[in-house]
N, C-alpha and C positions, 0 to 999 in steps of 0.2 A: 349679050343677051338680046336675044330681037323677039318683042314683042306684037302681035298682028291685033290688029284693032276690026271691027266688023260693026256695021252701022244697024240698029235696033228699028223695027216699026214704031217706035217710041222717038219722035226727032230732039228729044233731050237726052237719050241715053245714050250711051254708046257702049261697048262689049272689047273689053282689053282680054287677050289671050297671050299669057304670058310666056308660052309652051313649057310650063312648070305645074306641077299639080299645088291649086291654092289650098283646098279643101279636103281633108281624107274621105270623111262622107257629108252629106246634107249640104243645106246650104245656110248661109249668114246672113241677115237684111239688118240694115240700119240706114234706116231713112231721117237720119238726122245727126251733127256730128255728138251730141248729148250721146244717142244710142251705139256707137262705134266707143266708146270709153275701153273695151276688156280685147280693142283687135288692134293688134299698131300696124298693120295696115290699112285700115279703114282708118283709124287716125292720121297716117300720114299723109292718104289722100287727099281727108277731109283740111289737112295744112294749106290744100289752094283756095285758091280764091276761085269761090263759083260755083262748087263740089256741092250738092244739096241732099244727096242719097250716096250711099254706097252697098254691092251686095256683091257675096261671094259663093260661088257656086264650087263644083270639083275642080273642073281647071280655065276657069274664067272667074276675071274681074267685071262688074257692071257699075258706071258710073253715070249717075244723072247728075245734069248742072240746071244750075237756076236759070231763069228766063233771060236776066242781063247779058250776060256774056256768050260769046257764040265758041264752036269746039274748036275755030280754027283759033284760040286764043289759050285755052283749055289744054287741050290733047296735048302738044307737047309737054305741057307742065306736071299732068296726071301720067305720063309714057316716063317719066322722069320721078315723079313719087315709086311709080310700083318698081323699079328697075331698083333703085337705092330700098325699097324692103326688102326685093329679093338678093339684093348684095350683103346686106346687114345678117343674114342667119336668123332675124326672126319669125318666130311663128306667124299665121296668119292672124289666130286667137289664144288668146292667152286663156286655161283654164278651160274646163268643159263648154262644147257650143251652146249657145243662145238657144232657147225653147223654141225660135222661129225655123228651127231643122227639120222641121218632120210636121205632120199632121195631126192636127189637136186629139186627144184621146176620147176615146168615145162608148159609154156602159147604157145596157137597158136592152129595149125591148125588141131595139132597130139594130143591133149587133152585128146581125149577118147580112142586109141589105148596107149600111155603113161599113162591112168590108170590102162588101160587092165595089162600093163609090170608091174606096182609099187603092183599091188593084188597077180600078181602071185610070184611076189617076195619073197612079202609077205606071203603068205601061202605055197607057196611050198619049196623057195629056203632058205629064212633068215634061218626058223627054223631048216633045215639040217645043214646049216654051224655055226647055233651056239653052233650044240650037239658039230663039232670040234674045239670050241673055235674064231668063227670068223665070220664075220657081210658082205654081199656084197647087199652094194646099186646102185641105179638107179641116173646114172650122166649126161647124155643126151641122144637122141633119134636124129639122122640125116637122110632120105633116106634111114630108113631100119636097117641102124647101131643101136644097142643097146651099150651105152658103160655106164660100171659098176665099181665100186669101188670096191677095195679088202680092206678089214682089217681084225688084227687080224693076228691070225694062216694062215687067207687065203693070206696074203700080203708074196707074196715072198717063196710061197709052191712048190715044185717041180710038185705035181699036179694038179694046181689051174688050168694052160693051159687046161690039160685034164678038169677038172671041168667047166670050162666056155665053150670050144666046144661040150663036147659030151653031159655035161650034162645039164646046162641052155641054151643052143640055141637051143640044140633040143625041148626042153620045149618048151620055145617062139615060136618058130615055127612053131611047132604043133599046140598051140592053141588059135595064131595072125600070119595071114599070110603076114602083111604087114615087120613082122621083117624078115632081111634076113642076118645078121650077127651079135654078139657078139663079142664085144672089151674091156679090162681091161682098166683103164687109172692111174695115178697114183697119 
C-alpha cells in the first residue's frame, strides 16, 4: 500500500491519501481523541503521540498535530497507523456517521434562501476545501448572518479568516443578496 501525503495551508495539518476510499459518503471530524471513540481509525491514529485532530473525508485522511512536535517526527508514525487500519479489514466508523457529515438542518421562513447557501456550498465551496484536506458546512442562517463550520485542515488555518471573507461571502453575496455576512462558529 503506498500512501501520498499532500501539505494543507494549515502548517499543522497534513492530508494522508491512502488511494482507498475512507468514507462512502460525507465526512468525519474529531478534533479530539475523546471525539474519535466510535472510528478505530481515528483511534488508531490518535495512538501517536502529537495527533490532536483527526478528519475523514471520501478518500482522504486529514491529520493535525499539536504545536510540540514537527511532521518530520509525525508523518512516518501516522503513514504507519493508517497502513495497519487499512491491513486490519476494519471499518473507518463503526455504526452510523457522526452528525458532523452533512449540513445542520434548517425549517422556517428562510427555507429557500438556506437552500440557495447549502447548493452553493455544495458545488462551489465543499469541493475546493476538500482538494485541501477540509470540509466547511452550513450551521445557521440569522438576519443575513451566514455561520459556518470549519473542519479539518480548515479548523484553525491561519487562512481560513481570509477564506470565509474574501472568498465565501463574496460568493454568497453575489449570488443571494439576502446574505450579508459570513461567520465561523466552532
Amino acid at each position: 500500500m503506498f500512501i501520498q501525503t499532500e501539505t494543507t495551508p494549515n502548517p499543522a495539518t497534513l492530508k494522508f491519501l491512502p488511494g482507498e476510499t475512507v468514507l462512502g459518503s460525507g465526512t468525519a471530524d474529531f478534533p479530539s481523541p475523546e471525539s474519535g471513540t466510535t472510528s478505530p481509525l481515528a483511534r488508531r491514529i490518535f495512538g501517536v503521540e502529537g495527533v490532536a485532530g483527526v478528519f475523514l473525508g471520501r478518500d482522504f485522511v486529514t491529520v493535525t498535530k499539536s504545536d510540540e512536535l514537527s511532521w518530520d517526527h509525525l508523518k512516518p508514525q501516522v503513514l504507519g497507523a493508517i497502513m495497519e487500519h487499512f491491513q486490519s479489514g476494519a471499518p473507518a466508523i463503526e455504526g452510523a456517521a457522526p452528525e458532523s457529515a452533512g449540513h445542520a438542518a434548517h425549517n422556517g421562513p428562510d427555507a429557500e434562501v438556506v437552500g440557495q447557501i447549502k447548493e452553493l456550498l455544495d458545488t462551489r465551496v465543499r469541493p475546493a476545501v476538500a482538494q485541501d484536506g477540509g470540509d466547511i458546512t452550513f450551521h445557521g442562517f440569522d438576519r443575513g448572518i451566514v455561520y459556518l463550520h470549519m473542519q479539518g485542515a480548515c479548523a484553525g488555518c491561519p487562512s481560513s479568516t481570509l477564506t470565509l471573507k474574501m472568498g465565501i461571502e463574496n460568493l454568497l453575496r453575489h449570488y443571494i443578496p439576502e446574505v450579508v455576512e459570513v461567520r465561523p462558529v466552532a
